[in-house]
N, C-alpha and C positions, 0 to 999 in steps of 0.2 A: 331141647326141652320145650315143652308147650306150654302153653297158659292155664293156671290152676282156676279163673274163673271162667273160661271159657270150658274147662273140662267141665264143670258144674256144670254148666247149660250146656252139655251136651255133643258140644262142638269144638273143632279143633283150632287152633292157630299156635303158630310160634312164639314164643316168651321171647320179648328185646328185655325185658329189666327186670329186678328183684325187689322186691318193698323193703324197704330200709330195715322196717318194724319188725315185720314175722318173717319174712324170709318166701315169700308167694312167688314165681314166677307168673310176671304179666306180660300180655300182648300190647301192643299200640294201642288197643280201644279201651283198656284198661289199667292201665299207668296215667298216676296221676304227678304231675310235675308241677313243684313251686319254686322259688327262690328263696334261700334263705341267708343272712349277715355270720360269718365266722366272725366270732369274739375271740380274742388273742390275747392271754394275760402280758402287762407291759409293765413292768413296776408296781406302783401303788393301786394301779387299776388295769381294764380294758381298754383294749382298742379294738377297732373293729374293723375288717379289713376291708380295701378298695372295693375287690372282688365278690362278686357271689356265687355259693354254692347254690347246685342243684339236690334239690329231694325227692328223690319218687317213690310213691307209698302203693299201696292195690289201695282198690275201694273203701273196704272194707276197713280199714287203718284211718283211712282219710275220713270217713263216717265218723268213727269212735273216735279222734280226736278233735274233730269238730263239734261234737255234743258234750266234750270233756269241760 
């Protein structure tokens, strides 16, 4: 699979990840990676675990929910 914004511009590279969001296959130069808290229902509330997940979105995802 290659990368759906590098196919835009034209050019080739191979997809390492998928955007969470829409489903884009990204390259390296285009996966964007944060960390996020898994919330875990525990009884009367959350808890949030030790651990952190990873999220990788395309650009494009990470644009529109930064402006959201």
């Amino acid at each position: 699979m290659e990368c759906y914004e590098c196919a835009r511009e034209g050019a080739a590279a191979a997809a390492v990840a998928v955007c969470r969001e829409c489903g884009a296959a990204v390259c390296l130069r285009h996966v964007r990676t944060e960390e996020t808290e898994i919330l875990k229902p525990a009884g009367l509330g959350k808890v949030t675990s030790d651990q952190s997940a990873r999220r990788l979105t395309c650009p494009v995802c990470r644009r529109a929910e930064a402006t959201a």
